[in-house]
C-alpha positions in Angstrom: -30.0 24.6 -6.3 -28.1 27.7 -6.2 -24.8 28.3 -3.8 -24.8 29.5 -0.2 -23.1 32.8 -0.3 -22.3 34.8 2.7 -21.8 38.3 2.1 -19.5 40.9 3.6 -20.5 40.4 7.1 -19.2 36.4 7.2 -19.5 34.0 10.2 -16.6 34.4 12.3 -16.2 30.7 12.2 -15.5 31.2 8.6 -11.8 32.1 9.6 -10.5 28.7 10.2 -12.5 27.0 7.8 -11.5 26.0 3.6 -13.5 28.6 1.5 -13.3 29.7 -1.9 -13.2 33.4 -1.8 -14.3 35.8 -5.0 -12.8 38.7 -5.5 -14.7 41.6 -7.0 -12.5 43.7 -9.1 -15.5 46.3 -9.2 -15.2 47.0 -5.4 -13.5 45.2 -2.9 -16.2 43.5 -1.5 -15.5 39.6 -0.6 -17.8 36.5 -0.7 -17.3 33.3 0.2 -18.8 30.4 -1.3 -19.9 27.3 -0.4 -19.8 24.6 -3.0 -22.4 22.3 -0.7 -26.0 22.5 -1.8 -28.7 23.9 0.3 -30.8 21.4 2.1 -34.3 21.3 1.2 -36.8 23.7 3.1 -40.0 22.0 2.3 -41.2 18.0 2.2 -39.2 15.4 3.1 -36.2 16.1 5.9 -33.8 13.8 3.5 -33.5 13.7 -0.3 -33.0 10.7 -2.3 -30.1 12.9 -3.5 -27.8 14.0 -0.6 -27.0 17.7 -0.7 -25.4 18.7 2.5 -22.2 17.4 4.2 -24.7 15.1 6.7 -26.7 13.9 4.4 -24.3 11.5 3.6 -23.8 9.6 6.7 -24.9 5.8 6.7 -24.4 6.0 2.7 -22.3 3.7 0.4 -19.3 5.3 -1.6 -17.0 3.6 -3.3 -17.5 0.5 -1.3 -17.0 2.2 1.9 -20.3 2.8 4.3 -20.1 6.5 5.8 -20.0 6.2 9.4 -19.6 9.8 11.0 -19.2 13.3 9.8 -15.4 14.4 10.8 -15.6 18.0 9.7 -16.8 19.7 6.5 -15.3 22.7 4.2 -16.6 25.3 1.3 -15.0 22.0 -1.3 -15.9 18.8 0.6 -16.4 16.9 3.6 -14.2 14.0 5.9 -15.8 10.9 7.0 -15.3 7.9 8.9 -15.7 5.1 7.0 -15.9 1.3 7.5 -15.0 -1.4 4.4 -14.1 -4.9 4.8 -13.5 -4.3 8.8 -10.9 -1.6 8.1 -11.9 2.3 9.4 -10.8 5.1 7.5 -11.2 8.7 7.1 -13.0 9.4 3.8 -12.7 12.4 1.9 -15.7 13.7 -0.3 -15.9 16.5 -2.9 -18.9 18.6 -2.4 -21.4 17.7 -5.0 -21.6 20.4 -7.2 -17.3 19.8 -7.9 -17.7 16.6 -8.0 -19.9 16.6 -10.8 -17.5 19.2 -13.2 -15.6 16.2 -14.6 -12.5 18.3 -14.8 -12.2 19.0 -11.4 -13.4 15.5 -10.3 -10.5 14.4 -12.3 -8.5 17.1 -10.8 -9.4 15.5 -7.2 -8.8 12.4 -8.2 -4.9 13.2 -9.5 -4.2 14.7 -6.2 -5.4 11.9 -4.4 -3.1 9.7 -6.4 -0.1 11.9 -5.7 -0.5 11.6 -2.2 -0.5 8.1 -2.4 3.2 8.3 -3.6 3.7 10.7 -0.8 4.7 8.1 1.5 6.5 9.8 5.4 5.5 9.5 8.6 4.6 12.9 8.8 2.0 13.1 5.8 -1.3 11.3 6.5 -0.7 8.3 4.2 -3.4 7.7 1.4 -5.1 4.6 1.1 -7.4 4.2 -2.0 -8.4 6.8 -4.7 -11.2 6.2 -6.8 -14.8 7.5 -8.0 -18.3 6.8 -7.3 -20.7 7.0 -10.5 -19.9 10.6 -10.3 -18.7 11.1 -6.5 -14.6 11.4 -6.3 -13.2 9.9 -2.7 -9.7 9.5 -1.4 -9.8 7.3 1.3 -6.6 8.1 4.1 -5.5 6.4 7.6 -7.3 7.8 10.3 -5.4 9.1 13.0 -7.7 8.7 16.2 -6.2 11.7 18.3 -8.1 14.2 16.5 -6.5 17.0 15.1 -4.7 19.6 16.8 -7.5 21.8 16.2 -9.3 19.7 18.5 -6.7 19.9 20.9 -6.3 24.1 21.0 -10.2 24.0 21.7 -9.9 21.4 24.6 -7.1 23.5 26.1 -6.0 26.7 24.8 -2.5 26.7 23.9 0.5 24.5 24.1 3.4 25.1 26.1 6.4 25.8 23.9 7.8 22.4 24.6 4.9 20.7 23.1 4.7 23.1 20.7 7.7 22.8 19.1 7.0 19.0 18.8 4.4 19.7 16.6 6.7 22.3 14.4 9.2 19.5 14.0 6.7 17.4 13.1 4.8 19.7 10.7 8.0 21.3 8.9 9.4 17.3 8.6 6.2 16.5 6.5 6.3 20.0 4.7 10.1 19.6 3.5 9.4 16.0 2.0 6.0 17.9 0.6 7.9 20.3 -1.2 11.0 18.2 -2.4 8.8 16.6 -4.5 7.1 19.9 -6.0 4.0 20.2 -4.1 2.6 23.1 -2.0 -0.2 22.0 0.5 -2.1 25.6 0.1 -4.3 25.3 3.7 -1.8 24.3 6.4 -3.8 25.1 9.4 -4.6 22.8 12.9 -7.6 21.0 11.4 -4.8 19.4 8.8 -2.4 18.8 11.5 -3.3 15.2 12.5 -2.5 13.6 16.1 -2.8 9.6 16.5 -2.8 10.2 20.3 1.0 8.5 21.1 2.8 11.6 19.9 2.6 10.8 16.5 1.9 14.4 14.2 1.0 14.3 10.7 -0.3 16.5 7.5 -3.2 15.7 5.9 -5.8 17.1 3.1 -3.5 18.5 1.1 -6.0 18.5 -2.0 -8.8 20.4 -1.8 -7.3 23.4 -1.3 -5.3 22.6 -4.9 -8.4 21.7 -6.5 -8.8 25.0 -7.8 -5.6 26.2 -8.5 -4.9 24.3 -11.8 -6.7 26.7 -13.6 -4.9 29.8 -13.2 -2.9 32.1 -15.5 0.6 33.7 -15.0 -0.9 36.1 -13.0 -2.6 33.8 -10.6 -5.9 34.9 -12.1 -8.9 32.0 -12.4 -9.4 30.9 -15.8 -11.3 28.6 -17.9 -12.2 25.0 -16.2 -12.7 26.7 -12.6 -15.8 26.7 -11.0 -18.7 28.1 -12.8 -19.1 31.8 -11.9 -16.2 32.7 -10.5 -14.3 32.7 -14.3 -15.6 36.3 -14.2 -14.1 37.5 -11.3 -11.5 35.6 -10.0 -10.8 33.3 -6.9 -8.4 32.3 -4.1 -8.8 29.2 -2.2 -7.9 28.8 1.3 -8.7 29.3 5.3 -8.9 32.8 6.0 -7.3 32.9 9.2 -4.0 31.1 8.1 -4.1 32.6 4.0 -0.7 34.2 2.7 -1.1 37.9 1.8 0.3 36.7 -1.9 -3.1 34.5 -2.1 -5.1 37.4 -1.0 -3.2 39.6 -3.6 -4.2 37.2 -6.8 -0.4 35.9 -6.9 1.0 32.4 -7.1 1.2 30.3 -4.1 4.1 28.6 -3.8 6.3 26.9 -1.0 6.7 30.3 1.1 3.0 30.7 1.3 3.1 27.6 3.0 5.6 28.6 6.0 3.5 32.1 6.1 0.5 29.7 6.8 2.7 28.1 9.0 3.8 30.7 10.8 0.0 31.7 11.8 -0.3 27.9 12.7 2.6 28.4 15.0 1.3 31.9 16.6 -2.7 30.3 17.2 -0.6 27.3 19.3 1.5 29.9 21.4 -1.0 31.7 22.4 -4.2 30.6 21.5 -5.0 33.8 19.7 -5.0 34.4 15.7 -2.1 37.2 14.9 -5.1 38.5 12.7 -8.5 38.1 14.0 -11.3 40.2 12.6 -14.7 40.5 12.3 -15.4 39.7 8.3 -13.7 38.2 6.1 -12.4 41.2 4.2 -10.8 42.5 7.7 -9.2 39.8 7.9 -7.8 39.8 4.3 -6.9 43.3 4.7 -4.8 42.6 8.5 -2.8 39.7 6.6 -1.4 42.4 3.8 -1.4 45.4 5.3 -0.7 44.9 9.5 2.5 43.6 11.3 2.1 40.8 13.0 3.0 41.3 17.0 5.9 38.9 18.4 4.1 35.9 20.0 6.1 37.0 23.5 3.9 40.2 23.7 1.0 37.5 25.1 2.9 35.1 26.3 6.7 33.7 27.8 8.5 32.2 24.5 12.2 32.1 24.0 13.9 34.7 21.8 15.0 32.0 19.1 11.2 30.7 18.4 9.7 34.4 18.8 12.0 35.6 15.7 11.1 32.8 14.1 7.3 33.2 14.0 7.6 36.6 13.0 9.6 35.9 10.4 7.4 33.3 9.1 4.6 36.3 9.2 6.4 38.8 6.9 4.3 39.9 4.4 7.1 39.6 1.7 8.0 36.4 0.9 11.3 36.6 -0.2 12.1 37.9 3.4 10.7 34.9 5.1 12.7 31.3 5.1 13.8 30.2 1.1 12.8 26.8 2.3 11.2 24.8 5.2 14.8 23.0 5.8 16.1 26.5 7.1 13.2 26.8 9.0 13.8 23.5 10.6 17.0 23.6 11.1 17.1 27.0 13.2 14.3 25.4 15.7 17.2 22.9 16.2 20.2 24.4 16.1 19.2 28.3 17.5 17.9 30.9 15.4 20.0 34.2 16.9 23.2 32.4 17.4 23.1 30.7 14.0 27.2 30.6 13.6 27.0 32.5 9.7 23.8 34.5 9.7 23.0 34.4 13.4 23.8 38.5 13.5 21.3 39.0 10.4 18.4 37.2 12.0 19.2 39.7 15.6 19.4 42.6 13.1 15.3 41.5 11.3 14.0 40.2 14.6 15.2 43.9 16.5 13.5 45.7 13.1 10.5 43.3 13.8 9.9 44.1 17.3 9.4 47.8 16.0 14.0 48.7 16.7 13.8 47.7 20.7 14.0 44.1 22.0 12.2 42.5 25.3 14.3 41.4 28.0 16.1 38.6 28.1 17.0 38.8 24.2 20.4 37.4 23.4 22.6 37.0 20.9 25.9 36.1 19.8 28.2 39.0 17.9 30.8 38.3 15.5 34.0 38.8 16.1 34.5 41.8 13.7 31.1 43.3 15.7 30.2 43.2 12.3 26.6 42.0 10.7 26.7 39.5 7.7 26.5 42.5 5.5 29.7 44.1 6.7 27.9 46.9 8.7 28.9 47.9 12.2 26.6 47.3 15.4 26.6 50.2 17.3 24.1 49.3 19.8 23.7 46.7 22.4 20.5 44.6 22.0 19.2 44.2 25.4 19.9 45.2 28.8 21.4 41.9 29.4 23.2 41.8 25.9 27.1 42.5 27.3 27.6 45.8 25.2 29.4 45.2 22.1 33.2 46.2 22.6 34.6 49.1 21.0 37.4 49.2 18.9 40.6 50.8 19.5 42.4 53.2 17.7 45.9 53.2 16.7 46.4 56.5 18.4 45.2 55.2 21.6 47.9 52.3 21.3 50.6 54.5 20.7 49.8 56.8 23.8 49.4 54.2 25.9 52.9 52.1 24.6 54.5 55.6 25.3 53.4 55.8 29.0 54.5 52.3 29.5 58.1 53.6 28.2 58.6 56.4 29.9 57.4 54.6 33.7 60.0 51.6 32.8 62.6 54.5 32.0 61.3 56.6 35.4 61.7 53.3 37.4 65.5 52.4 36.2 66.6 56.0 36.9 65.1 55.4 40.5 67.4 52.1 41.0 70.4 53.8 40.2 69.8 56.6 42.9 69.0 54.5 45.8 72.6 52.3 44.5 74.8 55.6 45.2 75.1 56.6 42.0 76.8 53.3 41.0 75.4 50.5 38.4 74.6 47.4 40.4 76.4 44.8 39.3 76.0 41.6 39.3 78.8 39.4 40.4 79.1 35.4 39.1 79.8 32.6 41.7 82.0 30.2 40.5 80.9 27.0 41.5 83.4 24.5 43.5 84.2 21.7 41.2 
C-alpha cells in the first residue's frame, strides 16, 4: 500500500503533530508523509493485518493487550496497554518502519537508552523489545494526560503554573542533554502530567528515528526511509520545529530550547508564535519572521517575556548555550542577572523592535556600563530611574571653587561685624 501524502495545502492539525517532512530541492514545495498505511476501501472493515493506528486496539504485542489509542503520529502510535495487571503506555512504530530492520533496530536502541535515562522528569521506560517484526517500548503511564490535553481544556496557564511546568520541562531536558541526547519534538503532547503536579518528558524516540542517517550536512542518506534518500527529510512537529531543522542542518541541544521556547509561548497565551495555513507557511514564519514578545497578548513579567524571545531567535548561537542557563534565569531573574543582567536588557530592548513596554526594569551596573564595555545612554522604560550621568572633572573644579570663594566671602563678613578686630578666643582655667 502506498503512503498518505498531503500536499502543499496540509491539515492545519498537522502543526502539532510528528511528521516526516520532504524537501524538494527542485522547488520548495513541502509534503508530509505518513508512514501509517491506508486502511482498506473495499471488503472487510478490519484486515487480518492492521494498517492504521486503530487497527491495533484489542491486539497482542509483545505480551501486552492494546487497550486504547492514546494519540498517533506520521512514525507511530501510543497505547494503553494491560500485562500481568500492570497498565502502561505502549509505544508502536508505524508498520511500514517497523518492518525496515535498520530502523526497527534503530527504535529499539533508543528505547534502551531511555531506560538508562532514569529522573523524575523523563517518563521512565519500562520494557523494550520486538514483536515478530513490530518494535514496542513500553513506558509508565502518567494518568493526567498531557499538557496538550490540558491547553485544549482551558486555554492557557497563568504564568505561575506555567513556570511550574518550565522547571519541570528544562530539569528533564538538562539531565537529557548531560548525557548526549537531544529529544528533537519537545512539544505539549510530550510533556506528561500524572495529575498531583508531577511533569515529565516523554517520547523522545521517534522523532530520532530518522536522524541516524544523515551526513555532515544534515542531509538524509542511505538507511532512511525509502523514497525520501532522493530528496532529503526533517523530522519533527511543525509548529514547535527549529529554523536549523527546517534549513537541512544538525539538530542539536539549542534546537531543543527553540522548541521549547514555542512550547513556552502556546502555554502563555494559548496562541502558536507561528501559525499558518500550510505547512510551508509555517516553515517559512519559523526562519524568516520575529517572533512577538509573549506580553503583546497577554500580562507576563519582564524576566520570563525576554526569556521566551530569546529561546525564539532564529540563530542559535544567540539563544541559551545550555538548558542550565535557561533554568537558572527563571530562578534567579533574567534582567537583573548580577554579571550579564545588562546584556540580556540590551537583546530583550533589540527584541522588542529598540522600545520596551511598561513596567520593564532592570538593574544597571555601576560603571552604567553593558558587559561589553559600551555606555547606556538611554533609560529603558518610563519607570526605569534614568541612568545617571557622569561628571566631568571641569564641573568638579568649578564647583570646589565656588565653595572656596563663599567660605572666604563668609570669614571676611565675621571680621566686620567684630570691629575690625580678630575674635579671640580666650581659655578658662579651670579651678583645681
Amino acid at each position: 500500500m502506498r503512503r498518505g501524502v498531503n500536499r502543499e495545502g496540509a491539515r492545519p492539525a498537522d502543526e502539532e503533530r510528528t511528521v516526516v517532512v520532504s524537501l524538494s530541492r527542485a522547488r520548495t514545495q513541502v509534503s508530509a508523509t505518513s508512514f501509517w498505511e491506508e486502511a482498506p476501501t473495499t471488503g472487510t472493515a478490519r484486515s487480518a493485518r492492521p494498517a492504521t493506528p486503530s487497527d491495533y486496539v484489542d491486539r497482542a504485542v509483545g505480551g501486552f493487550r492494546l487497550v486504547e489509542l492514546l494519540g498517533s503520529g506520521a512514525m507511530g502510535a501510543v497505547y494503553k496497554a494491560e500485562k500481568n495487571g500492570r497498565t502502561v503506555a505502549l509505544k508502536l512504530l508505524a508498520p511500514q518502519l517497523a518492518r525496515m530492520p535498520e530502523l526497527r533496530r534503530r527504535f529499539l536502541r533508543e528505547g534502551r537508552i531511555q531506560e538508562g535515562m532514569r529522573h523524575p522528569n523523563i517518563v521512565p521506560v519500562i520494557e523494550t523489545g520486538q514483536d515478530v517484526d513490530l518494535g514496542y517500548i513500553a513506558m509508565e503511564l502518567l494518568t493526567g494526560g498531557s499538557l496538550a490535553d490540558l491547553l485544549r481544556a482551558r486555554g492557557r496557564l497563568p504564568e505561575d503554573e506555567a513556570r511550574q511546568v518550565f522547571h519541570a520541562v528544562l530539569t528533564g531536558l538538562i539531565h537529557a542533554h548531560e548525557q548526549g541526547y537531544v529529544h528533537r519534538d519537545i512539544k505539549p503532547d510530550n510533556v506528561m502530567l500524572d495529575g498531583r503536579g508531577r511533569v515529565a518528558l516523554s517520547d523522545f524516540g521517534l522523532a530520532g528515528i530518522l536522524g541516524g542517517g544523515r551526513d555532515s550536512t544534515g542531509t538524509a542518506t542511505e538507511g532512511t526511509a525509502a523514497g525520501l534518500t532522493q530528496t532529503g527529510a526533517i523530522v519533527g512537529t511543525p509548529a514547535y520545529i527549529a529554523p536549523e531543522q527546517i534549513q537541512g542542518r544538525e539538530a542539536d541541544h539549542r534546537s531543543d530550547l527553540y522548541s521549547l521556547g514555542c512550547l513556552m509561548f502556546r502555554t502563555l497565551t494559548g496562541s502558536l508564535p507561528f501559525p499558518g495555513p500550510t505547512i510551508t507557511e509555517l516553515f517559512e514564519q519559523h526562519v524568516k519572521s520575529r517572533a512577538s514578545p509573549v506580553s503583546r497578548f497577554v500580562a507576563v513579567t519582564d524576566d520570563l517575556d525576554a526569556i521566551v524571545l530569546r529561546l525564539l531567535d532564529k540563530d542559535p548561537r544567540r539563544r541559551f548555550a545550555v538548558a542550565g542557563e535557561d533554568l537558572r534565569v527563571i530562578e534567579e531573574g533574567y534582567l537583573e542577572d548580577p554579571v550579564l543582567g545588562i546584556e540580556h536588557a540590551r537583546m530583550y530592548r533589540n527584541a522588542m523592535g529598540g522600545r520596551l513596554e511598561e513596567g520593564f526594569v532592570a538593574k544597571t551596573l555601576p560603571s552604567d556600563q553593558d558587559a561589553h564595555g559600551t555606555e547606556l545612554r538611554a533609560a529603558t522604560s518610563a519607570r526605569t530611574k534614568p541612568l545617571s550621568k557622569k561628571v566631568s572633572l571641569g564641573t568638579l573644579c568649578l564647583l570646589g571653587g565656588f565653595c572656596v570663594a563663599a567660605v572666604g566671602l563668609l570669614a571676611l563678613v565675621a571680621v566686620l561685624l567684630s570691629g575690625g578686630q580678630p575674635v579671640r578666643v580666650e581659655e578658662t582655667a579651670q579651678e583645681p
